[in-house]
Structures are given as structure tokens and as C-alpha cells.
C-alpha positions in Angstrom: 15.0 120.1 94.8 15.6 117.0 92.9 12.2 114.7 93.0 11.1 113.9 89.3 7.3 113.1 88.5 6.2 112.2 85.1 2.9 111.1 84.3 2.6 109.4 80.5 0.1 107.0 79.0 -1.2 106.2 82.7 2.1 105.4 84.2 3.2 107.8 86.7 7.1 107.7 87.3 8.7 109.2 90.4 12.6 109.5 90.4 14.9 110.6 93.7 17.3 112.5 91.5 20.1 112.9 94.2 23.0 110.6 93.0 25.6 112.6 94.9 24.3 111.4 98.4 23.4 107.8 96.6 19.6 109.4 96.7 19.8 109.7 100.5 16.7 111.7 101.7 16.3 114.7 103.7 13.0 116.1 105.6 12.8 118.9 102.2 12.9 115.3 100.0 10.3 113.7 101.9 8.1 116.5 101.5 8.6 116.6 97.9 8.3 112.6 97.7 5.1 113.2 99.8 3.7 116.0 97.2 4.3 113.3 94.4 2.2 110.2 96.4 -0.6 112.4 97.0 -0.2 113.8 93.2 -0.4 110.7 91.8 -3.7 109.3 94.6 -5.6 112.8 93.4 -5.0 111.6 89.4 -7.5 109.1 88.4 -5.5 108.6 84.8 -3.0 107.0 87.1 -3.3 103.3 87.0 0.5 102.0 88.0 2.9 103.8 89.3 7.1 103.5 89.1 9.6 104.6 92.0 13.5 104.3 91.4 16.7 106.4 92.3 18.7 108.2 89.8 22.1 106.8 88.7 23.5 103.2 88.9 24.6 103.5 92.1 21.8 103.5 94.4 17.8 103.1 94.5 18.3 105.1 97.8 20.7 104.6 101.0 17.7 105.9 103.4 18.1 108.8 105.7 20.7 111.5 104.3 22.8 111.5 107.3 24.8 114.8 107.4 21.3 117.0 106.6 21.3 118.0 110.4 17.8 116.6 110.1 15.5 115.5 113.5 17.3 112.3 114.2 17.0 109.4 117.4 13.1 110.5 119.9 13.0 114.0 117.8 12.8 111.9 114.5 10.4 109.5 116.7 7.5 112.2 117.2 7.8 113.6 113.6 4.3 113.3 112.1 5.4 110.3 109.2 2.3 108.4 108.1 3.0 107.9 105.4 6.4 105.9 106.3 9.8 106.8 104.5 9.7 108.7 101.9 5.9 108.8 102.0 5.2 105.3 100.6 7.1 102.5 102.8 3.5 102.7 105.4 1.1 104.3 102.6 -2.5 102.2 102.5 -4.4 105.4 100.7 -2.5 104.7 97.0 -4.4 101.9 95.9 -3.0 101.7 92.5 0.5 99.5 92.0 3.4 100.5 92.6 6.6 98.9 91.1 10.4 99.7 92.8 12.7 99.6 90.2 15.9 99.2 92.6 18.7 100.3 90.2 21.4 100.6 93.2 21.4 99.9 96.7 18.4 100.1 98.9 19.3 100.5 102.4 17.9 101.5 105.4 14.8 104.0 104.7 15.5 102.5 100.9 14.5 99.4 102.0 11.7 100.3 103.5 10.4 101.6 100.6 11.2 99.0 98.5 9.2 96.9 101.0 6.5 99.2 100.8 5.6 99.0 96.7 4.0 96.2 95.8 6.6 94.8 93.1 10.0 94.8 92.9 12.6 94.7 89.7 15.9 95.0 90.7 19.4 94.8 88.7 21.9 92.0 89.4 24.4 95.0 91.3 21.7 96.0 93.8 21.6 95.0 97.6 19.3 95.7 100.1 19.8 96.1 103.9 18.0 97.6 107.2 21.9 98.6 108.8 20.5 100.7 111.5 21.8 98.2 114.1 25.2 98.6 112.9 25.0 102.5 113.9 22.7 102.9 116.7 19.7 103.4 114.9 15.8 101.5 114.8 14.1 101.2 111.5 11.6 103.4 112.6 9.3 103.7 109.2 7.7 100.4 108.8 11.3 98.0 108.3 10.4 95.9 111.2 7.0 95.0 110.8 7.2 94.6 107.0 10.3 92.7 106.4 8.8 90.2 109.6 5.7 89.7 107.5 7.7 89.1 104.1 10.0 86.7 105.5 8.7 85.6 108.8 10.2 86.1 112.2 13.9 84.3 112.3 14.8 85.4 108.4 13.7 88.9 109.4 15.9 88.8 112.9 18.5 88.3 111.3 19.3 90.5 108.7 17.8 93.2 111.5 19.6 92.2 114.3 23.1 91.7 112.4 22.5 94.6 109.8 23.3 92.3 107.1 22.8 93.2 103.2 21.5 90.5 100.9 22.2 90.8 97.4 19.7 91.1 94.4 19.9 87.4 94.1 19.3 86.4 97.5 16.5 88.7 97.9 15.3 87.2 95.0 15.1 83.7 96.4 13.9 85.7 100.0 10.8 86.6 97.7 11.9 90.5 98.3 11.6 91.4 94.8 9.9 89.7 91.3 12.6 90.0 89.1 16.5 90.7 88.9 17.8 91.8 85.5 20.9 92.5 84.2 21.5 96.7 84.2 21.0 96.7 80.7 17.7 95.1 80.8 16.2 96.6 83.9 14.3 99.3 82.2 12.8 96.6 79.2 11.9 94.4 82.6 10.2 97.3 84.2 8.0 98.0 81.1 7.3 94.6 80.7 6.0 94.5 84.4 3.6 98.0 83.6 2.1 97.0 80.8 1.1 93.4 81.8 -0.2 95.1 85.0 -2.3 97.6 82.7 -3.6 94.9 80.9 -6.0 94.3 84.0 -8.9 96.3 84.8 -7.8 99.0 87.1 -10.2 98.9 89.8 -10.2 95.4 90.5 -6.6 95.8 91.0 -7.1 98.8 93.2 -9.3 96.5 95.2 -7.1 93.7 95.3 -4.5 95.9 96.8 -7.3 97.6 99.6 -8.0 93.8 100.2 -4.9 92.7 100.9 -3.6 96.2 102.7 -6.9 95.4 105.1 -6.6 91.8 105.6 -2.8 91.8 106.9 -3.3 89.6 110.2 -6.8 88.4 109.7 -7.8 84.5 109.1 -8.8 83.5 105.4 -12.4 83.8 106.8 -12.5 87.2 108.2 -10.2 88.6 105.3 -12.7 86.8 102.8 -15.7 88.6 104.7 -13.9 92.6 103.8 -16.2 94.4 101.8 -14.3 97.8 101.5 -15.8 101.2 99.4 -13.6 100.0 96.5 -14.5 96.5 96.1 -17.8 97.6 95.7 -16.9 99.8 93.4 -15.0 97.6 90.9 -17.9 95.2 91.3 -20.5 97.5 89.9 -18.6 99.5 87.6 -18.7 99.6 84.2 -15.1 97.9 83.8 -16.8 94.6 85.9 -19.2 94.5 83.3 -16.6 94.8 80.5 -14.0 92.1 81.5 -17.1 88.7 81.0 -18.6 91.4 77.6 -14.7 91.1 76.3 -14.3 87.5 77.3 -17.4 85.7 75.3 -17.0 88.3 72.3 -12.8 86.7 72.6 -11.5 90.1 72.2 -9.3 92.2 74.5 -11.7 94.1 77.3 -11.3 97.9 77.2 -10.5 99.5 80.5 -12.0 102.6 81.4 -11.6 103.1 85.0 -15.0 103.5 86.0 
């Protein structure tokens, strides 16, 4: 089985370590990518989280095709809430999670890619939802989340047509934060984890719950969410540090709680 997770200094990394099906996944893949998520939601040392493919190839080219896996209605009425690869639909994992697309994302790749919250890709990396091109739906979130990130006739195309964009042109789509040269796209990545573990961990978590809830709401209803975690980071001991840090003009202390 060939799903890498590494937990160090808060940073939890998960790698699809399957370069000789361009990190294609299979139903015994999910499950372990699906262990992993959960791993990482159960861990409250976690504060960001990394997903990326092995090899310089692909991120991940979505469904491993010749697995003999459930595939058409019998995929359809699997139990997936998670969304591909257990992340692309995930709302529980509140803390970020950063794609570093090192290849091509395609198809269920995609959808995962579209599913983190950031995005560092290298300049060789493309992205596509091709399941039009060979009688297949993007069945895992791909529709719904690539409408909302680039609105309804961008999105139409590239689904209806199967077209892939490269790393630069989903850079200007606003499908990923950054796009690096190869050689840079690990010192990019880093960069990216440790200005998002400068800030206090729970205000981001609630950020995240905020935004995850307020999808399709007006600015007034979304501004009227109080979820569990909100009020969390507002009475916790870390909303108490960040002002303490700022009038003393030092760096606050994060402790998670």
C-alpha cells in the first residue's frame, strides 16, 4: 500500500506514493487516504496539513482505471463523503490544507486539488476534469466546486470540452496561489506552512468552518454563523494571546487552546 503520513513540528504530510499509475487511486488507496484525513482530524498537534503525489510526473491522474474498481451507477451508490480521495468534499478537517501539485492533476486529482484550501503548483503541472472525453461525470465534488471557483461559463467549459489548463492559466483562473519552478516548489511550499502557522490555529480553524458553512449564503446570513468553533477560538486562551502579544510588540505564542 503506498499512502505516506508524516506528522513533524505540526505539519502533517500525506504523499500518494504510486508513480507507476501517475498516483492514480484505487478503492484500497482511498481507504488508506481516508485513514490518513481522519488521522490527521483526531491529532490536535496538527495545525496545517500538506497533500502531493510522489514523482514529477503527476499530483494524481484520478481514478486508477484498470483496478477493476465499481465504475459508472455502481461507483454512483458507493458510500464517498468524504469526495475523492477523502478530501475533495471533506468539511470535518478544519485545519489547512495546502496541494502541492508536483504533476498533473486530473480528473479525481483535480477534485482534490479543488478541495484543499491552497494550492502550490510547478510550472510542468496541468489540471483537467476529462471525464467528458471518456464517458464519465465528475462524480466527487468537480462540478459544483470548479462552478463556484470560476463561475458558471469558465467552469462549462473546461467540463464540457475536457480541456486541461496549464499551471499558468490556472494561475490566472485563481485555481492555485502560487506556481514555482520544480526546483523551488518544495521552498514555496514551506514558505506557505510556516506563514500559515504563524496564525493562531483556531481562528483559522474557524475561518475555514465559516467559509465551508456560508457557501451560498448572503454576506448577512453568512456574517450571522456562529458555529461550535468560532466560539471556541473566541474564548480560548490563543484569543486572549494574539491583543497580550500585540501591545507587548512581541510575537503571540500559539497554543491551540
Amino acid at each position: 500500500m503506498s499512502v505516506e503520513l508524516v506528522v513533524e513540528g505540526h505539519v502533517a504530510r500525506v504523499t500518494i506514493d504510486r508513480p507507476e499509475v501517475r498516483n492514480a487511486l484505487d478503492r484500497a488507496h482511498h481507504a488508506l487516504l481516508e485513514d490518513a484525513w481522519a488521522r490527521i482530524e483526531a491529532d490536535p498537534d496538527v495545525r496545517v496539513a500538506v497533500l502531493t503525489g510522489a514523482g514529477e510526473t503527476a499530483f494524481c491522474a484520478g481514478a486508477d482505471m484498470k483496478a477493476g474498481d465499481p465504475e459508472g451507477v455502481e461507483y454512483l451508490a458507493l458510500e464517498r463523503p468524504h469526495g475523492f480521495g477523502g478530501i475533495s468534499l471533506r468539511t470535518s478537517l478544519l485545519v489547512p490544507v495546502v496541494a502541492r501539485v508536483n504533476g498533473h492533476a486530473l480528473g479525481g486529482g483535480f477534485e482534490m486539488v479543488l478541495g484543499c484550501d491552497l494550492a502550490v503548483a510547478a510550472e510542468e503541472a496541468t489540471f483537467g476534469l476529462p471525464e467528458a472525453l471518456v464517458g464519465r461525470v465528475a462524480l466527487d465534488g468537480g462540478v459544483p466546486l470548479l462552478a463556484a471557483a470560476l463561475g458558471p461559463k469558465r467552469a462549462r467549459e473546461l467540463l464540457l470540452t475536457g480541456r486541461r489548463v496549464d499551471a499558468g492559466e490556472a494561475l490566472a483562473l485563481g485555481l492555485v496561489n502560487r506556481v514555482v519552478p520544480r526546483a523551488q516548489l518544495d521552498a514555496a511550499v514551506d514558505e506557505l506552512v510556516e506563514r500559515l502557522l504563524a496564525a493562531a490555529p483556531l481562528s483559522q480553524q474557524a475561518v475555514k468552518d465559516l467559509l465551508q458553512r456560508g457557501t451560498g449564503l448572503d454576506a448577512r446570513a453568512a456574517a450571522a454563523l456562529a458555529p461550535a468553533s468560532l466560539l471556541r477560538a473566541l474564548g480560548s486562551e490563543d484569543g486572549a494571546e494574539g491583543p497580550r502579544a500585540f501591545r507587548a510588540r512581541r510575537k503571540p505564542e500559539w497554543n491551540a487552546r
